[in-house]
Every structure is written in C-alpha cells, then in structure tokens.
Legacy VTK file of the C-alpha trace (Angstrom):
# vtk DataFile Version 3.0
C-alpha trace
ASCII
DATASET POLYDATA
POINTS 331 float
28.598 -0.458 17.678
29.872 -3.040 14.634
28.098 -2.716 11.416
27.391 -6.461 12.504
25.066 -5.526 15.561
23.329 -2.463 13.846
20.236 -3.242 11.714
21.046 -3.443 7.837
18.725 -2.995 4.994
21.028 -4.730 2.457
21.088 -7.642 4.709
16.930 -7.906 4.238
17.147 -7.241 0.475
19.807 -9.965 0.225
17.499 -12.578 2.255
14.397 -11.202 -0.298
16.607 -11.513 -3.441
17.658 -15.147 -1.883
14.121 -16.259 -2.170
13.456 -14.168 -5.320
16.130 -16.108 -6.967
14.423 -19.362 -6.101
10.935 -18.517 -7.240
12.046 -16.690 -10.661
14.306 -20.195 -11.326
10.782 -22.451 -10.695
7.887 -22.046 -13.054
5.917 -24.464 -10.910
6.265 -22.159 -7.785
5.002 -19.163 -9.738
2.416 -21.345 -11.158
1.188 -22.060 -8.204
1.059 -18.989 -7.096
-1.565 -18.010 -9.142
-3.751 -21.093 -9.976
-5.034 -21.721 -6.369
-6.650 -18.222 -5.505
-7.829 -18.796 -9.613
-9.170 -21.791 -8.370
-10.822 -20.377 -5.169
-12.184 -16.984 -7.721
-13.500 -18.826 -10.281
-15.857 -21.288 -7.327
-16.661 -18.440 -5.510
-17.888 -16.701 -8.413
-20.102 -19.243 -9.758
-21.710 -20.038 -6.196
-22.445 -16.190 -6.263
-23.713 -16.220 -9.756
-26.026 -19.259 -8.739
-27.236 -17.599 -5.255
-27.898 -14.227 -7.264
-30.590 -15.911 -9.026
-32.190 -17.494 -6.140
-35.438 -15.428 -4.693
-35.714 -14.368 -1.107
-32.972 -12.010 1.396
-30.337 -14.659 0.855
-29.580 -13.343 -3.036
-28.528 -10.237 -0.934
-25.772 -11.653 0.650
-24.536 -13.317 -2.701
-22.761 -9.682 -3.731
-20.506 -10.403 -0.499
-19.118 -13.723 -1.729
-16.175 -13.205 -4.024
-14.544 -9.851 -1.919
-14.725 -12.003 1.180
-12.943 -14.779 -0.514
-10.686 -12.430 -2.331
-9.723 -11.062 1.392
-9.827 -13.566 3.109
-7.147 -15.090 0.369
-4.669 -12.085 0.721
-4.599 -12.776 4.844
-4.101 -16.508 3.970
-1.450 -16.389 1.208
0.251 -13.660 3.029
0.911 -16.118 6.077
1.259 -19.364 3.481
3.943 -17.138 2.086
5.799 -16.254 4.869
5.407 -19.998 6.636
6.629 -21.140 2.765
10.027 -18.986 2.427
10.718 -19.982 6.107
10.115 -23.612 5.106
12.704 -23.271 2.064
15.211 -22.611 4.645
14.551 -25.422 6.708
13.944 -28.367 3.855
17.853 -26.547 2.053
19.584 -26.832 5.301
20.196 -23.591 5.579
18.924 -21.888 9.265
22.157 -22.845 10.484
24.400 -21.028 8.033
22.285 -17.947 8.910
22.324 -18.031 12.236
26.181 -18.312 12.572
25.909 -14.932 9.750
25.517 -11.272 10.662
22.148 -11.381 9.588
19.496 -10.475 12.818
16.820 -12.439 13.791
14.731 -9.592 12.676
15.966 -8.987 9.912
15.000 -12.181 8.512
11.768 -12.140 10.184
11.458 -8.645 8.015
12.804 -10.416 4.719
10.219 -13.152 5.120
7.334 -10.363 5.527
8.516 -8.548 2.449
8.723 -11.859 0.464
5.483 -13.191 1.907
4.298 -9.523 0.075
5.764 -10.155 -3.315
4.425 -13.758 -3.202
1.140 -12.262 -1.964
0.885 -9.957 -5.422
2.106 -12.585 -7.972
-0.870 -14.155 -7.113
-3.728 -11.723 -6.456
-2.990 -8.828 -9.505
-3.743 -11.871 -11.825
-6.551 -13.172 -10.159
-8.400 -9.442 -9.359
-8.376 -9.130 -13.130
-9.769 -12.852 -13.794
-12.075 -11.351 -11.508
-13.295 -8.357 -13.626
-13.167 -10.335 -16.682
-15.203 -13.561 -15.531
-17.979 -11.654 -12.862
-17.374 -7.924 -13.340
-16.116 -7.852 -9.833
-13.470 -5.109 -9.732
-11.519 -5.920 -6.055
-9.756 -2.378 -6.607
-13.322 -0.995 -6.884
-13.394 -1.079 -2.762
-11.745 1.790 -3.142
-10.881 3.209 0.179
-12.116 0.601 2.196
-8.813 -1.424 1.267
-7.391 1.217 2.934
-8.513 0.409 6.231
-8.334 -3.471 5.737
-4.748 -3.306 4.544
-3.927 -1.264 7.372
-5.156 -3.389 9.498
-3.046 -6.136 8.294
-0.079 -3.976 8.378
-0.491 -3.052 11.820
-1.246 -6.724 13.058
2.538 -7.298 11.920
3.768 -4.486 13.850
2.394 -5.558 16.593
3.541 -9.023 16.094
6.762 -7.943 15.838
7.196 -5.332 18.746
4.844 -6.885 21.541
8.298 -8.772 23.251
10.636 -5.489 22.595
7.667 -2.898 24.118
5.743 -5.111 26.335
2.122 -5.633 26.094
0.497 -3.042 29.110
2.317 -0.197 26.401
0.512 -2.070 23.857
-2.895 -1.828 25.161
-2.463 1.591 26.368
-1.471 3.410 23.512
-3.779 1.222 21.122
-6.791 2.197 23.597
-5.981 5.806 23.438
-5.992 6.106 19.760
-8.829 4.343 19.425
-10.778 6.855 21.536
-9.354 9.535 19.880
-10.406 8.130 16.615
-13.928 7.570 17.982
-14.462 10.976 19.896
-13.313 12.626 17.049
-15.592 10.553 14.564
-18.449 11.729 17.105
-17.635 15.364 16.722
-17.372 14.665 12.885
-21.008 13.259 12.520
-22.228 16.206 15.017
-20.901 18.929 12.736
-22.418 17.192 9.504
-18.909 17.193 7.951
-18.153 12.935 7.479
-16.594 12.241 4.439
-12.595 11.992 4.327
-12.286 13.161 7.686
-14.230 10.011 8.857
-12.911 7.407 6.732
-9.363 8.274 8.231
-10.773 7.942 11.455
-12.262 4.658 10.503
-8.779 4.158 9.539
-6.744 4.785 12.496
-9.372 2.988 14.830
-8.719 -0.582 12.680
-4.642 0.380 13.167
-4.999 0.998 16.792
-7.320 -2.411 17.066
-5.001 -4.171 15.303
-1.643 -2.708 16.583
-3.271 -3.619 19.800
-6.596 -5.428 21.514
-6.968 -7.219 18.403
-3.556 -9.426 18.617
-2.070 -8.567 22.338
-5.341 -9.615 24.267
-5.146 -13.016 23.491
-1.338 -13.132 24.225
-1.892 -11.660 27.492
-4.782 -13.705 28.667
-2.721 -16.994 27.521
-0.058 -15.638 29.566
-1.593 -13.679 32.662
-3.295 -16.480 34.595
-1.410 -19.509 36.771
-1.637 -22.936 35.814
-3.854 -24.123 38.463
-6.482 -22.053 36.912
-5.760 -21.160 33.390
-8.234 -23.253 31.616
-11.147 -21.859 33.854
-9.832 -18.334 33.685
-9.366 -18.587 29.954
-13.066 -19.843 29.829
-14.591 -16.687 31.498
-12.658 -14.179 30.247
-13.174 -15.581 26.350
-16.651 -16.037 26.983
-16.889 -12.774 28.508
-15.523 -10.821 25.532
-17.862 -12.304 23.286
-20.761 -11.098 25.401
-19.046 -8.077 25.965
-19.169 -7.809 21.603
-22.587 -8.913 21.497
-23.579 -5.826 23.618
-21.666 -3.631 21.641
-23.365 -4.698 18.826
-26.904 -4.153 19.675
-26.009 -1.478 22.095
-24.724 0.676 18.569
-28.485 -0.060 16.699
-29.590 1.112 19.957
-28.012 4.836 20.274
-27.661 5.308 16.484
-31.747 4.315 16.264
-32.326 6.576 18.638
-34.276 9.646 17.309
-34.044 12.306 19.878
-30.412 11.669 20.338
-30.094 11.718 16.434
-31.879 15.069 16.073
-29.332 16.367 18.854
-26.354 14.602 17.993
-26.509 13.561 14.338
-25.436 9.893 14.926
-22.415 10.842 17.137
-23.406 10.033 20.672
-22.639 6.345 20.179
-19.183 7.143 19.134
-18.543 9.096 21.975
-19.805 7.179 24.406
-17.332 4.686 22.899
-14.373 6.447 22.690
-15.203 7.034 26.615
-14.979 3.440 26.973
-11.724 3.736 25.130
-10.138 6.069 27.950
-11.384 3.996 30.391
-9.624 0.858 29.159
-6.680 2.609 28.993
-6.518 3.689 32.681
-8.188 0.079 33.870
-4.826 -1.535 32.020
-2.597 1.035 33.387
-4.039 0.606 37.305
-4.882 -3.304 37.215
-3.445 -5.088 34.635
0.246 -6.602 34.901
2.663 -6.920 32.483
3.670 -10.120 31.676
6.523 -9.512 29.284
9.122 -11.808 30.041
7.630 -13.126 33.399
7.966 -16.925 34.153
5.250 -18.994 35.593
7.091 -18.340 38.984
6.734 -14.875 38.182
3.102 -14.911 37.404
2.682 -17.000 40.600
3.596 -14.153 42.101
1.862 -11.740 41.007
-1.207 -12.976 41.800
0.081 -13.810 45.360
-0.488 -9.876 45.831
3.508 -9.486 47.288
6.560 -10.053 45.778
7.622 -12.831 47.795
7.655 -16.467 46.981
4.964 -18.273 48.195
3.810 -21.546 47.676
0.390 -22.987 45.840
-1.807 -24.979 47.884
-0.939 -27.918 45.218
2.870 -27.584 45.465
4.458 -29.800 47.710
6.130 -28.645 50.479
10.459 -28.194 50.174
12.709 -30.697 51.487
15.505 -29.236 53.716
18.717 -31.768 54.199
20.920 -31.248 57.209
24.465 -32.495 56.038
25.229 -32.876 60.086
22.406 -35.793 60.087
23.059 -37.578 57.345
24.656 -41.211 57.908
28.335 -41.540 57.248
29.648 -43.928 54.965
LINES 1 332
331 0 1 2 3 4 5 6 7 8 9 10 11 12 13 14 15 16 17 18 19 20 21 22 23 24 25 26 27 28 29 30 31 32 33 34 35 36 37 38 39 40 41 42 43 44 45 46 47 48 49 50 51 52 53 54 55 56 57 58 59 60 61 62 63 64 65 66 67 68 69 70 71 72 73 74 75 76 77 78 79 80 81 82 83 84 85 86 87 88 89 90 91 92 93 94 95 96 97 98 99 100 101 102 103 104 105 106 107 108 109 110 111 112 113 114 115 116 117 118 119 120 121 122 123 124 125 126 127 128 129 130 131 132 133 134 135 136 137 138 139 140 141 142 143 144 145 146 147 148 149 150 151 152 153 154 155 156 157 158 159 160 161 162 163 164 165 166 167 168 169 170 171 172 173 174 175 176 177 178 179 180 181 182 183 184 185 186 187 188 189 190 191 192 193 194 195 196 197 198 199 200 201 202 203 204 205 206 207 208 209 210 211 212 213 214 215 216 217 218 219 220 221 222 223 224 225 226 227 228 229 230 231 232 233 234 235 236 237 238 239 240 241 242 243 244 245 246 247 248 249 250 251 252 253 254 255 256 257 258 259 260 261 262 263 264 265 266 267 268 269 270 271 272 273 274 275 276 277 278 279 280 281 282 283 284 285 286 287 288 289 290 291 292 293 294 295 296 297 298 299 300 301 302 303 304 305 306 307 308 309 310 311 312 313 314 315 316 317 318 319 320 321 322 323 324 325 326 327 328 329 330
C-alpha cells in the first residue's frame, strides 16, 4: 500500500495548522470567536437574574438558563466551526487543489472536526469565566455531568463518520446492546445500594451508545428505508410513533420508580431493567426485520419491500416498451 492510500496523521495536522494559520493572522476572526457566545452569556444571564426574582415555580427553572445556553452554544459553535473552516476552502478556491493532493476525504473531514474543537475553546474558556465573574455560574462546576454530555457529542461524530463504512443494522445493534448492558447493570447497581461512580459511568456509556447509535442512525434509516410512493406517509407514522413511544417512556419511568412495593424490593432498579430488556429486544427486532440500507438505490429499496429479489414493477410505473428491430419501417 503507498504512503498515499494509508491514513496520515501529519496530513490532518497540516490541514489544522492550515486553518490555524488563518485564524492566528485575523484578529477579527478570533474576535469573533469570543464576543458572540459573550453576547449570548451576558442575555442569558440577566433574563435569569430577572426570572430569579420573580415569585411562583417559574423562578425554579431560572437556575437552568445560562448552562442550557452555555451547551447548547458548544453544540452550535462546534458545527458553525466546522461548516466555517470548510467554507474558507470554498470562498479561497482551494477544494480543488486538495482533492487532486494525497490528502483523504477523511482526513480532512477529521482536520475540520479538530479545528471546529480549537475554534470551539477560543470561544467558550473565555466566556465560562465571564460566566463566574458576572453570575457566579461556574460551567466546570457540572462536574461529571460534562462527562456524559461531551461524550455524547463525541460519539454523535463517530457515528457520523462510520455509519456509510459499517452500515447502519451494525449500528443499531451494537448501540442497542450497550445500552442494555448499561441499563441492566445500572438496575443491579441501585438493587445492591452501591450507585455512585459505578452509575454515573453507566449513565455514561448509555448517552455513547444513544448517540453512537438510535440517536443519529434512526433518522438516516427511516429517510432512507421507505419507497417513494409512500415515504411521506411512512415518515409520518413512524415519527409520530416515536414520540408517543417517548412519551410512554416518560411516564412509564415515574410509574415503576413511584412504585413502593417494587422500591422496597428492588431499590429503584426494576425500571432499569425492564429497560435494558427492551434494549435486547431492539437489538434482535433490527437484526430479524430491519434491512440495511447502506448503499441501496431506490431500485434497491423497491425491492426490498417487494419481499423477493426480483425486479418488479410499482403499480404507478409505467409499463416497458419492447422494440422489435425486424418491425420497424425501413428508410
């Protein structure tokens, strides 16, 4: 294999240092970088200050306001960041003098991330200490509860990036058997009395299985699965389904954890069993039922919903026009 074909770290660090280059040579970039989520802080804060003060449940909720805008920020500038570097390439000209270079389409993609990263922390270290400083709001103060949010953004890019190369039935299967285990083994946690670490890393690896999995590749297999002639009504019931289907998990949870005599013999872990259960079960529903639509044209997915894997036609296609060259006129 050529050192061309094989993946290359120095070609990503030479695609980050590319765009570091540009950003250290602009102060307006790295101004920018910072003043908007300043911007965003500093009105969030004083809406919370103002709602603190009001009487009633709603001064509750006003605690919430500047880490949900402070999160919801780092998901937001890490995709501005990423869209931004890939827009610097387009508005200098420059895609096609790396596409005709060694450099890999994912290695680029993984440049972008890591840039998208550095962008990401120019602008939120500043801004977490504005934070402290301005409403005594310490972001860092989460402690590990970042943990679990961060990796759920990490794993949301992994799965971005491998659901073509692995397919998205592997997806789906190994995402819903770590998220049973995680479950089942936060049940047995809660059962023996002994939460703590033990089930914040479980909490942990259930948001990384989510998010390496249902959370990102069930909406790109229910775009894909379905044929034209009914997509937009399949689309319908199956989205609307899911939400009832998380409405019922919902109140089915206050349900079996308000449950006293399954509290006094469970301690609060039935519900997580009976959920990680429901785990194992998707797992084998998407390995029996569910196709993989990894590469499959429309033809393809046609097809598979035909329930062979000959060609047939739709009911709307019109039927194929055979020409005999003996009966055609002569000139």
């Amino acid at each position: 294999m050529s050192a061309s074909s094989s993946f290359s770290l120095q070609r990503v660090f030479a695609i980050v240092l590319r765009h570091w280059y540009l950003l250290r040579s602009s102060w307006p970039r790295l101004l920018e970088l910072i003043y908007w989520p300043a911007v965003q802080m500093i009105m969030w804060g004083f809406l919370q200050l103002s709602v603190a003060r009001m009487p009633g449940a709603l001064a509750a909720t006003a605690s919430t306001f500047l880490a949900a805008v402070m999160l919801w920020d780092v998901l937001f500038r890490g995709q501005l960041g990423f869209s931004m570097s890939f827009l610097e390439e387009m508005w200098a000209r420059n895609l096609a003098n790396l596409m005709i270079s060694p450099l890999r389409p994912i290695e680029f993609v993984i440049g972008l991330v890591v840039m998208s990263m550095v962008r990401l922390a120019i602008g939120l270290v500043p801004v977490s200490i504005l934070a402290i400083v301005f409403f005594g709001f310490n972001l860092w103060g989460l402690g590990l509860a970042l943990v679990a949010f961060f990796a759920n953004l990490l794993f949301t890019i992994i799965a971005i990036l491998t659901v073509d190369r692995w397919g998205r039935k592997p997806l789906l299967i190994v995402g819903a058997l770590v998220m049973a285990a995680a479950m089942l083994t936060l049940g047995f946690l809660f059962q023996a009395r002994t939460v703590g670490l033990g089930a914040l890393s479980a909490v942990v690896i259930y948001s990384a299985g989510f998010a390496l999995s249902w959370g990102p590749v069930t909406w790109v297999l229910l775009s894909e699965m379905f044929p034209n002639a009914i997509k937009n009504r399949a689309l319908a019931i199956a989205v609307a389904a899911q939400w009832i289907a998380n409405l019922f998990v919902s109140w089915s949870f206050k349900v079996l954890d308000g449950n006293s005599t399954l509290n006094n013999l469970f301690n609060h872990g039935f519900a997580y069993w009976i959920y990680g259960v429901m785990g194992l079960l998707a797992a084998a529903f998407v390995y029996v039922w569910v196709p993989e639509t990894k590469r499959q044209t429309l033809e393809g997915i046609q097809n598979l919903w035909s329930g062979s894997g000959g060609t047939h036609l739709s009911q709307r296609d019109p039927p194929a026009i055979k020409f005999d060259a003996g009966n055609m006129p002569s000139s």
